[in-house]
MMTF fields as JSON, N, C-alpha, C and O atoms, coordinates in Angstrom:
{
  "mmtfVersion": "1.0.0",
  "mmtfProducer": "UNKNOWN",
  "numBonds": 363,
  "numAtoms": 364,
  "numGroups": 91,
  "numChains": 1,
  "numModels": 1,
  "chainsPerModel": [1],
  "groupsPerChain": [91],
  "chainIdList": ["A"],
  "bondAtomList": [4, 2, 8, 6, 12, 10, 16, 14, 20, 18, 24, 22, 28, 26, 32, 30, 36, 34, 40, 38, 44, 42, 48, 46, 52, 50, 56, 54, 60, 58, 64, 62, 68, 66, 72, 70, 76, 74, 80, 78, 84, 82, 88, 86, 92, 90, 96, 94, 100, 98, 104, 102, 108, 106, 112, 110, 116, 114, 120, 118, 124, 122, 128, 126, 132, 130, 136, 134, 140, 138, 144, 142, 148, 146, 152, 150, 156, 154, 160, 158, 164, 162, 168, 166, 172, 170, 176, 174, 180, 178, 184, 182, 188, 186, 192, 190, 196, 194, 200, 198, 204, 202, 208, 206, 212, 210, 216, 214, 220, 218, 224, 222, 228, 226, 232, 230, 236, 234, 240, 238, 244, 242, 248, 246, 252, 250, 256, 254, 260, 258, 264, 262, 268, 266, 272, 270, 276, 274, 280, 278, 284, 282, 288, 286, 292, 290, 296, 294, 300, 298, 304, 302, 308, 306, 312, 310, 316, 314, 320, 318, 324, 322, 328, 326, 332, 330, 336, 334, 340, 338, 344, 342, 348, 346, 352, 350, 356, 354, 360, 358],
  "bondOrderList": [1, 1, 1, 1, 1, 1, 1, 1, 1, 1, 1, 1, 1, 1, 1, 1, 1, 1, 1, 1, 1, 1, 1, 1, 1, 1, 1, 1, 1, 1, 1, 1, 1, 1, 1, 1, 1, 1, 1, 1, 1, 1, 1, 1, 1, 1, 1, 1, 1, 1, 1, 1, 1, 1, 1, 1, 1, 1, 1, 1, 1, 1, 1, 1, 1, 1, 1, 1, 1, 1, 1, 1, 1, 1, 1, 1, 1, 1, 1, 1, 1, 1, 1, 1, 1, 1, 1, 1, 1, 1],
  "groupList": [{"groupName": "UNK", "atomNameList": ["N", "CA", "C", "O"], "elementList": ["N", "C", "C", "O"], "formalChargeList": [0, 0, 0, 0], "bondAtomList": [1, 0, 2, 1, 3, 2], "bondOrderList": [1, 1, 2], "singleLetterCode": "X", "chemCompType": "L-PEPTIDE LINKING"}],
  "groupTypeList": [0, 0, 0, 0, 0, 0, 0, 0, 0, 0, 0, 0, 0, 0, 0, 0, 0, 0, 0, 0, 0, 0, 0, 0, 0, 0, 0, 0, 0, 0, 0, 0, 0, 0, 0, 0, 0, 0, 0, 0, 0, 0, 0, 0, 0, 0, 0, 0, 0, 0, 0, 0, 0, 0, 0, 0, 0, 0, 0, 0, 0, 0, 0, 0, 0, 0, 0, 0, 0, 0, 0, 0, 0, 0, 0, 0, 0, 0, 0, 0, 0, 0, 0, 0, 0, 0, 0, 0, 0, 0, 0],
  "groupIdList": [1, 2, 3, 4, 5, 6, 7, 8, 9, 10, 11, 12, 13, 14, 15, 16, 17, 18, 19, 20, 21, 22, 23, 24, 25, 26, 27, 28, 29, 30, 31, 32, 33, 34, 35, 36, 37, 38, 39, 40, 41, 42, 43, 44, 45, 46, 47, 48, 49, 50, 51, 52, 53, 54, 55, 56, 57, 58, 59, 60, 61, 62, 63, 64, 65, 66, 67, 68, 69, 70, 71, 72, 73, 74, 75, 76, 77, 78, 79, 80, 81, 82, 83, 84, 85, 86, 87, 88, 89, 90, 91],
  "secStructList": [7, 5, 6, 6, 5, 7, 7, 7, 7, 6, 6, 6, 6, 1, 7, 2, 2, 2, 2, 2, 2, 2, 2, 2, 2, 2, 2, 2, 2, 2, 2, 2, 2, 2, 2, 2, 2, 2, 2, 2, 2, 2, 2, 6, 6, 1, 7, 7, 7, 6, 6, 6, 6, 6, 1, 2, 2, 2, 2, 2, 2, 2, 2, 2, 2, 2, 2, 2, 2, 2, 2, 2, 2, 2, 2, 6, 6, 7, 1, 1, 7, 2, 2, 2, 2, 2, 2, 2, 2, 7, 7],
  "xCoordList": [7.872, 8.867, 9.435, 10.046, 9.095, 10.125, 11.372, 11.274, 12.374, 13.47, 13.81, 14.303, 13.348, 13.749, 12.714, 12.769, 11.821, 10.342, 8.971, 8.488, 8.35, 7.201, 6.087, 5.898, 5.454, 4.508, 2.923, 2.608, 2.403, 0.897, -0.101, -0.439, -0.702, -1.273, -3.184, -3.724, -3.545, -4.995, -5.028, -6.002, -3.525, -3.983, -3.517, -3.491, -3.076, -2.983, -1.99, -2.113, -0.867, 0.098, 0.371, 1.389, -0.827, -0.995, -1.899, -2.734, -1.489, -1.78, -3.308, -3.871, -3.759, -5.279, -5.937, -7.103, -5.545, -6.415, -5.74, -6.231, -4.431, -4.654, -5.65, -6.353, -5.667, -6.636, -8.104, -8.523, -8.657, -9.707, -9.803, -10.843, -9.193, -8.765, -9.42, -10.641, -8.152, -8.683, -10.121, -10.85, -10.384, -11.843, -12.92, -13.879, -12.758, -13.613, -13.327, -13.813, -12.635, -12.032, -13.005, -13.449, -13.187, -13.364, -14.779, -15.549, -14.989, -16.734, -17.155, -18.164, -16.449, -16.891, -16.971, -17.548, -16.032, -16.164, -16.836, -16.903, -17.496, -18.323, -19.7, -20.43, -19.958, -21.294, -20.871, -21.557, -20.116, -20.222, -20.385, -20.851, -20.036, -19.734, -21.998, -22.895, -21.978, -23.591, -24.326, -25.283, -24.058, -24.902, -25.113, -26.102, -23.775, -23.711, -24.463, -24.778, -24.562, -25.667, -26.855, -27.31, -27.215, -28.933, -28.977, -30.104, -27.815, -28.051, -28.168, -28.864, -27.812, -27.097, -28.935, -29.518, -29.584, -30.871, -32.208, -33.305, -31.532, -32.681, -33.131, -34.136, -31.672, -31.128, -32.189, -32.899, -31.933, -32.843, -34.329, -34.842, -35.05, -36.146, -36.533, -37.71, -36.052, -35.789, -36.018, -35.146, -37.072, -36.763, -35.354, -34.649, -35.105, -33.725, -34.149, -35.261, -33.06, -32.934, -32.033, -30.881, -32.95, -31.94, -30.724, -30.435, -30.159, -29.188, -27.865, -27.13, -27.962, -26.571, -26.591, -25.607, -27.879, -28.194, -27.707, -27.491, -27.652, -27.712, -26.413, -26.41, -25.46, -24.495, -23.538, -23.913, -22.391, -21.344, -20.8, -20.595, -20.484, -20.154, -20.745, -20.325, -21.555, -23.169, -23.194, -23.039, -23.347, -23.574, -22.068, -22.188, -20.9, -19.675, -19.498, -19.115, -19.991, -20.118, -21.565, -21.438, -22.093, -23.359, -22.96, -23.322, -22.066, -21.199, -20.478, -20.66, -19.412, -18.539, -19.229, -19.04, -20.007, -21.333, -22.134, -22.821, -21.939, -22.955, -22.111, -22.34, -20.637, -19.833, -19.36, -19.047, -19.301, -18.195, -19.433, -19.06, -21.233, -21.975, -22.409, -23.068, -21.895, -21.697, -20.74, -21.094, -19.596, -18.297, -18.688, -17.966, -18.991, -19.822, -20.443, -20.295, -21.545, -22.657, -22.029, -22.009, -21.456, -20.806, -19.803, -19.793, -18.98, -17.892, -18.898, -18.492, -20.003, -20.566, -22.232, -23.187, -21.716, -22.426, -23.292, -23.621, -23.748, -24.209, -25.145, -25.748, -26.05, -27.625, -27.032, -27.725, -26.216, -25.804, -25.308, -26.044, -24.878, -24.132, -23.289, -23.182, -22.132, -20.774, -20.854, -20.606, -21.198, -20.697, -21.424, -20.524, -22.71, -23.343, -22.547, -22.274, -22.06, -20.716, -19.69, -19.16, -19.409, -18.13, -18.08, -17.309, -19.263, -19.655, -19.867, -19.538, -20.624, -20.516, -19.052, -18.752, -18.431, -17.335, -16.052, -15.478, -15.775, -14.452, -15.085, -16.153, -13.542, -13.813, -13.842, -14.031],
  "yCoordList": [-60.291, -60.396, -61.817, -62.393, -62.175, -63.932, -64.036, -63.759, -64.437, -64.04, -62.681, -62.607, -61.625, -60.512, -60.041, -59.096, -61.004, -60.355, -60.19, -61.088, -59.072, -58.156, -58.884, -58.937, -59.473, -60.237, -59.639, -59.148, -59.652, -58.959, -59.604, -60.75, -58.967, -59.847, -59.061, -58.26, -59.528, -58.889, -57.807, -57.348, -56.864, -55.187, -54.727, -53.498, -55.476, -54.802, -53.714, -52.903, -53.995, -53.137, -52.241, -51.551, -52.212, -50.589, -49.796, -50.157, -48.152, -47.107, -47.042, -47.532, -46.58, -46.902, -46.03, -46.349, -45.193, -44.847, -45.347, -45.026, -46.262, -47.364, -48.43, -48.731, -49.048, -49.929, -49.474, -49.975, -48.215, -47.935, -47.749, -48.155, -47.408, -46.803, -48.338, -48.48, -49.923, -51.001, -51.513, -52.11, -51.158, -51.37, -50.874, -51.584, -49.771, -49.221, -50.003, -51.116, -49.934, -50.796, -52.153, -52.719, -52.488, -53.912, -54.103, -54.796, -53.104, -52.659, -52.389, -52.946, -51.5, -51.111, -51.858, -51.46, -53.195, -54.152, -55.38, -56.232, -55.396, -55.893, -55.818, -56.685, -54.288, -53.364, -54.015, -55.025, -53.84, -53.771, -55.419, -55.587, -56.274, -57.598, -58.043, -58.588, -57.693, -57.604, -56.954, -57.566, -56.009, -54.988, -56.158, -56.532, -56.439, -57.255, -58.857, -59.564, -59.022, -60.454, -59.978, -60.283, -59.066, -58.465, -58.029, -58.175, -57.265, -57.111, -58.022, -57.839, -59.261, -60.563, -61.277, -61.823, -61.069, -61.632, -60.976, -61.439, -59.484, -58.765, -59.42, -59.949, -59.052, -59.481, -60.823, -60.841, -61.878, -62.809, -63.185, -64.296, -61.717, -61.216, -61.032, -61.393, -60.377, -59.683, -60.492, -61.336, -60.417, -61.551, -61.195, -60.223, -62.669, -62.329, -61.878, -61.912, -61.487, -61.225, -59.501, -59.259, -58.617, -57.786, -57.88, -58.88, -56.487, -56.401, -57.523, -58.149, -57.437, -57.964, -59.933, -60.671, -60.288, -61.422, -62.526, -62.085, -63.701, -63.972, -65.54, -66.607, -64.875, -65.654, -66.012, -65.321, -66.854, -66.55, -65.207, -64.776, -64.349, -63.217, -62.31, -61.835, -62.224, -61.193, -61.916, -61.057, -63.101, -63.244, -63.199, -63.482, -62.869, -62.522, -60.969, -60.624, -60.0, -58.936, -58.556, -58.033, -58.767, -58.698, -58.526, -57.505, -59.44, -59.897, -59.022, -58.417, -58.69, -57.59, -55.967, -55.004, -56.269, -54.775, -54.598, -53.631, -55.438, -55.893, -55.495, -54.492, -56.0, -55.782, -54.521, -54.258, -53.641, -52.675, -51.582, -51.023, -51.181, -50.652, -51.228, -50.718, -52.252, -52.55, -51.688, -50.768, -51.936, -50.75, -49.609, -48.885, -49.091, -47.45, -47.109, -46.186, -48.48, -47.928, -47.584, -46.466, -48.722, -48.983, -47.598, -46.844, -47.441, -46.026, -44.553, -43.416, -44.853, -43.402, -42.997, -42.265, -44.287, -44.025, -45.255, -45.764, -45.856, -47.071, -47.043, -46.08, -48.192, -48.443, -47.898, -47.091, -48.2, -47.626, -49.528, -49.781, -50.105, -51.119, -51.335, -52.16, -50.855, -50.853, -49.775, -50.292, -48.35, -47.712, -48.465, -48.851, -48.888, -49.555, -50.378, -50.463, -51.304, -52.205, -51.568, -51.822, -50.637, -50.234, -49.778, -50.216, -48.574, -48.481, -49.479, -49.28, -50.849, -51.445, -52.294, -52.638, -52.473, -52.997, -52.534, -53.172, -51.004, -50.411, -50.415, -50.484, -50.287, -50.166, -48.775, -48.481],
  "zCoordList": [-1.258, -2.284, -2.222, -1.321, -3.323, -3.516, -4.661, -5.857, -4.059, -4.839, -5.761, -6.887, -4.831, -5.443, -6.623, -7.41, -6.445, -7.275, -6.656, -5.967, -6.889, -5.515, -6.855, -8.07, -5.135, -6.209, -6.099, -5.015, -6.662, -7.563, -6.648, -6.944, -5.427, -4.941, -5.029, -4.266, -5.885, -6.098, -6.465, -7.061, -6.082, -6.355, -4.963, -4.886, -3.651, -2.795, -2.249, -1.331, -3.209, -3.576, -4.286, -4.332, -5.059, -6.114, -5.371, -4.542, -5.967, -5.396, -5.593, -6.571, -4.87, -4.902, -5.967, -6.199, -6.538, -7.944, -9.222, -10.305, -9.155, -10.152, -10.146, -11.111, -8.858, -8.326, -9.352, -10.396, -8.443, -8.92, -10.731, -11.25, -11.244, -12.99, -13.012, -13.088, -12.913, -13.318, -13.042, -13.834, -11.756, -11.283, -12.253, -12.553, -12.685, -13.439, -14.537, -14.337, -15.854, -17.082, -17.155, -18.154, -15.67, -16.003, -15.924, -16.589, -14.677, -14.799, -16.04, -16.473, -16.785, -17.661, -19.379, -20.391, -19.097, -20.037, -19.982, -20.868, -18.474, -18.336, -18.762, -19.242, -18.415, -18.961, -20.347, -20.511, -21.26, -22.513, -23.208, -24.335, -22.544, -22.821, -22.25, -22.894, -21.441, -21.233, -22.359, -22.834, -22.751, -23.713, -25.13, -25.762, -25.2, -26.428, -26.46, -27.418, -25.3, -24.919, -25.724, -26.827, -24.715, -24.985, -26.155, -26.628, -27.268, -28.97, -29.455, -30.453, -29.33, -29.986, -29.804, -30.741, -28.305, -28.094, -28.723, -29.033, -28.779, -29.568, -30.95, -31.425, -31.379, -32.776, -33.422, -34.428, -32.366, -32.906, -32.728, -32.86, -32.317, -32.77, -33.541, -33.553, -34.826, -35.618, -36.884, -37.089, -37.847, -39.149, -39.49, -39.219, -40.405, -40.94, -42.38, -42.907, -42.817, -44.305, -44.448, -44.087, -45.034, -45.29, -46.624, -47.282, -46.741, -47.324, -47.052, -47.816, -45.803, -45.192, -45.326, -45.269, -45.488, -45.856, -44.325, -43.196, -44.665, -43.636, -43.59, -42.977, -44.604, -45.05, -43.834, -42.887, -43.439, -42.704, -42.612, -41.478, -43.777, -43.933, -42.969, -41.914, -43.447, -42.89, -40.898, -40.03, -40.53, -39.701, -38.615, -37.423, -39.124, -39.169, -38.568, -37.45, -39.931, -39.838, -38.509, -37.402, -38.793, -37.503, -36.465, -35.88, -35.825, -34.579, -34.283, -33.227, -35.164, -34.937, -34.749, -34.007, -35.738, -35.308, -33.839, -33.51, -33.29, -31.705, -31.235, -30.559, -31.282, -30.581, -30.167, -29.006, -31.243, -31.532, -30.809, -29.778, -31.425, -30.455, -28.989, -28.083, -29.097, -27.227, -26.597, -25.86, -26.846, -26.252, -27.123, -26.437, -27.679, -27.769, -26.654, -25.852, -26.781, -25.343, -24.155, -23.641, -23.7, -22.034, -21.931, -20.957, -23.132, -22.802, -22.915, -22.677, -23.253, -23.325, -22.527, -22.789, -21.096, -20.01, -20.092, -19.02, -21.325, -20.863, -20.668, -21.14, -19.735, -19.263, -17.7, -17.081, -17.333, -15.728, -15.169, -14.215, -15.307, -15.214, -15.001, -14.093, -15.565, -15.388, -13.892, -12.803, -13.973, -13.036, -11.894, -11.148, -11.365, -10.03, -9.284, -8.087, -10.851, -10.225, -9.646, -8.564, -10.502, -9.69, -8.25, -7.397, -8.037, -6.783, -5.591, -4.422, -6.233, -5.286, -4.868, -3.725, -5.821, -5.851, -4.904, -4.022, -5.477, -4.927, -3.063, -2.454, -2.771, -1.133, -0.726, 0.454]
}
């Protein structure tokens, strides 16, 4: 405590299944922040064209679409990424 304020030191002062709750969160936005690499790399496999065209708009909207089924994937179990981490992670 410094001047009457308890200071945040890594987590070592929270109860250990807050600890873990964040541990997971972050595992798990990690998984999802990965997922969205590998759509984004697929993606430019892929001829362009399409409906969605390949305007700022479209390549705008695309992005936010990678994104949004990335955190789908990772919250609904994922490739197994997020949780390995976590396992190896927590103590």
């Amino acid at each position: 405590m410094v001047h009457g304020v308890v200071l945040d030191r890594g987590g070592a002062g929270l109860d250990k299944d807050v600890r873990e709750a964040r541990l997971r969160r972050a595992c798990l936005e990690f998984e999802s922040l990965f997922v969205a690499h590998m759509l984004k790399a697929m993606r430019k496999t892929v001829s362009e064209g399409g409906p969605i065209g390949e305007s700022n708009e479209g390549k705008i909207f695309k992005s936010m679409f990678d994104e949004k089924l990335a955190l789908g994937i990772a919250h609904s179990g994922g490739i197994g990424l997020g949780e390995m981490l976590f396992e190896l992670i927590k103590e």
